[in-house]
N, C-alpha and C positions, 0 to 999 in steps of 0.2 A: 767368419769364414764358412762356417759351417751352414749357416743359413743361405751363402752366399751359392753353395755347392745343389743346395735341395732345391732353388728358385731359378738356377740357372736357365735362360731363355735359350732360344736358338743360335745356334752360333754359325758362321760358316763351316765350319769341318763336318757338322751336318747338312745345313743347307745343299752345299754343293759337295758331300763325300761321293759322289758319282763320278766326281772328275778331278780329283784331289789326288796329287800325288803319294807315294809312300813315305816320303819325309815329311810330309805336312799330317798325316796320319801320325808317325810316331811322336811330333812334335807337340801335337794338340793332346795326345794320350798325355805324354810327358806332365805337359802345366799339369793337366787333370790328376791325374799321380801325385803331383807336390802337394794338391790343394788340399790334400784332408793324410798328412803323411802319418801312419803308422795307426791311424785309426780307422778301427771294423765299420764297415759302410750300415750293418744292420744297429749295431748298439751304440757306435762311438766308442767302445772301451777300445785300449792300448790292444794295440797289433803285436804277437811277439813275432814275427815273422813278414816274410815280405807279400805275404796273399793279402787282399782287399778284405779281410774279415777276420774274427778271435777264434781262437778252434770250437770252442763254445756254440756259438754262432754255426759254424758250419753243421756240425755235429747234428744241430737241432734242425737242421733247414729238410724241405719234404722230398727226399729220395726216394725216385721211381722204383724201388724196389719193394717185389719183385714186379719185373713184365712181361707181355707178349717180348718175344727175340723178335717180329717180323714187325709189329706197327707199335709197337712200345705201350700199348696200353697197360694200365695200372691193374695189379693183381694183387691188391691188398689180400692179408689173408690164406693166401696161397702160401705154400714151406718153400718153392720153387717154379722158375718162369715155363712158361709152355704158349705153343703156339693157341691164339684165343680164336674164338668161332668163327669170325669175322674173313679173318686169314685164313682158314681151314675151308672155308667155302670160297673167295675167292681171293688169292694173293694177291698183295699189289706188285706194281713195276721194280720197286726195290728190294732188292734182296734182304736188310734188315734196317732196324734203326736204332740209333745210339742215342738216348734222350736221358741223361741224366737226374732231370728234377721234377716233380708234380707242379702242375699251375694252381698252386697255393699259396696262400699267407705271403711270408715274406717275399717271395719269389713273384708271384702274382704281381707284389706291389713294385715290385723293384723293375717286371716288363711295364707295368701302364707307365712308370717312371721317366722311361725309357723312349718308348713307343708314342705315346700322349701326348708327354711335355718335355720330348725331348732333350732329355738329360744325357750330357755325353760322359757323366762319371757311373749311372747306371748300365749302360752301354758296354762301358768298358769291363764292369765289373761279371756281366751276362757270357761276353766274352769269355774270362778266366775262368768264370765258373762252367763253361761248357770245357774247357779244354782239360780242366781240373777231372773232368768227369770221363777223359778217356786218357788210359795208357796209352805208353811210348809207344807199341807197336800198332794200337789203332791210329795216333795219330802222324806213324809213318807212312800207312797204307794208301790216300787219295794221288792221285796223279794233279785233281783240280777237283778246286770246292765249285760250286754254282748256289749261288743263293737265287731261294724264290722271288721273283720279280715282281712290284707292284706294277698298277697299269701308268702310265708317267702322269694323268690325270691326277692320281690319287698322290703319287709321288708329291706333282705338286704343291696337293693341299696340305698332305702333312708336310713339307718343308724339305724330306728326303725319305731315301727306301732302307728302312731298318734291316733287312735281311741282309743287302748287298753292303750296309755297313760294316756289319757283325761277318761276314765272311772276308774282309778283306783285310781286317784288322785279324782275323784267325788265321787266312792263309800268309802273312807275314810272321806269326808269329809260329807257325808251322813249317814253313820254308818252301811252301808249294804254290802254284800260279789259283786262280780264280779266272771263271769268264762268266760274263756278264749274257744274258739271253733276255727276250722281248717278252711280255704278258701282250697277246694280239687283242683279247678282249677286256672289256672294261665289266669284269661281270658281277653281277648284284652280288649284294653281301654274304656270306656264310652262315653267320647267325641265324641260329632258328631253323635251317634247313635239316631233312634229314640225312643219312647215309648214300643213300640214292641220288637225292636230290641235289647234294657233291660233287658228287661225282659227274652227274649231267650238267650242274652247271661249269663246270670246269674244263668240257670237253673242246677239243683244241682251243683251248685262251692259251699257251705258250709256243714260241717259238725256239730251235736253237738254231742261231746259222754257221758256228765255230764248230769245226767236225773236235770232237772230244775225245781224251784217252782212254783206254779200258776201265782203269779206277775212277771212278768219279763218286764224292760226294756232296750231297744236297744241303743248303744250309739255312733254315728259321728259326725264328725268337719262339715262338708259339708251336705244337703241333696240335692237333685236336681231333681229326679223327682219321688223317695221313691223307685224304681225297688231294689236297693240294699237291702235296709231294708225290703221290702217284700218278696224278697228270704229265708232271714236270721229269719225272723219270722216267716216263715212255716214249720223251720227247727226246730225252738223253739218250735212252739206247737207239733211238731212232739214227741217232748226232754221231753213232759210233762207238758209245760209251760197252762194255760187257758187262761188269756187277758193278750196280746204283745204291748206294746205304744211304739212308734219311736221318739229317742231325740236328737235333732241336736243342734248347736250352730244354724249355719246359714242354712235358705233356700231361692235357687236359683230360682228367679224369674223365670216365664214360657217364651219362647223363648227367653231364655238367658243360656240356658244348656251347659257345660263346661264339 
């Protein structure tokens, strides 16, 4: 079973999570749930509790702490967060970010898991572990999640869009709607680009055509250096949105951009 859970191929509930209803969402969660019950996704040791992991396990996982409040960058080292250069010369469109984990080690492995070779029990677990990562009152605050959109090209090829995964299965389990918005351009990769060069590639690739409520928040598996999410938030308050926060699972330490 266990082997069964790490090789799993593609399934429909990712395939087509674009167009999947909410009970085929809990449903498919559900199997995935039974399949590996009361065992830590990281070690396999005994779960005492109903989280996906041992406390051990979580305890040791790499917490963003401390960070930028505005783009979440990592401030190892630091006694306490402060706003980092970057943001201090120019803010992005979002007012802050809630990014819980570092794109390391186990976390690392658990998105390419995810993301790559489409695993929906990794998935699920990125999930909890972001929502694990905000208190009740932050995570009463969005009117509507909005996940980053891939270009449907790319959607495609990898099978589905992991962001708009991960935000639908959050805003159910949050009690809040999700809307769906267009990526207009198909734009080259991220990788390797620098700060700048982000930011210009990215400039209007997003559409939103749903006028939006004041709270809005943005929703990726990855953050790396926020350019995505500040495209996508300018686009928001364009939409109607007033203050925009940017919510990642993981963010990518500073020259370590992927």
């Amino acid at each position: 079973m266990v082997n069964f859970i790490k090789d799993i191929k593609l399934t429909d509930s990712l395939r087509f999570g674009m167009t999947m209803s909410t009970s085929w969402l809990r449903e498919v969660d559900g199997i995935v749930r039974q399949a590996l019950p009361g065992r830590c996704v990281f070690c396999l040791a005994a779960c005492q509790s109903a989280e996906p992991w041992c406390a051990a396990c979580f305890e040791r996982l790499p917490w963003n702490l401390p960070a930028c409040p505005v783009c979440a960058e990592p401030q190892m080292g630091q006694l306490k967060p402060r706003r980092c250069g970057h943001c201090l010369a120019q803010a992005p469109a979002f007012a802050l970010s809630r990014v819980p984990l570092r794109y390391e080690d186990e976390v690392a492995a658990l998105v390419q898991r995810f993301k790559f070779h489409s695993s929906p029990r990794a998935g699920a677990v990125l999930v909890e572990l972001l929502a694990a990562g905000l208190n009740r009152q932050v995570q009463d605050w969005p009117e509507a999640l909005v996940p980053v959109p891939l270009h449907p090209r790319r959607a495609r090829e990898r099978g589905f869009d992991q962001a708009n995964w991960l935000a639908r299965r959050l805003a159910t389990q949050l009690g809040c709607t999700w809307v769906a918005t267009k990526r207009e351009r198909d734009t080259r990769s991220q990788r390797g680009l620098t700060r700048l060069e982000r930011r210009a590639n990215l400039r209007h690739a997003f559409r939103v055509e749903t006028p939006l409520p004041p709270r809005v928040a943005l929703v990726d598996d990855v953050m790396t250096t926020g350019s995505t999410l500040d495209a996508l938030a300018e686009e928001c308050r364009r939409a109607g949105a007033e203050t925009v926060e940017a919510w990642a699972v993981a963010r990518t330490p500073a020259g370590k951009h992927w």
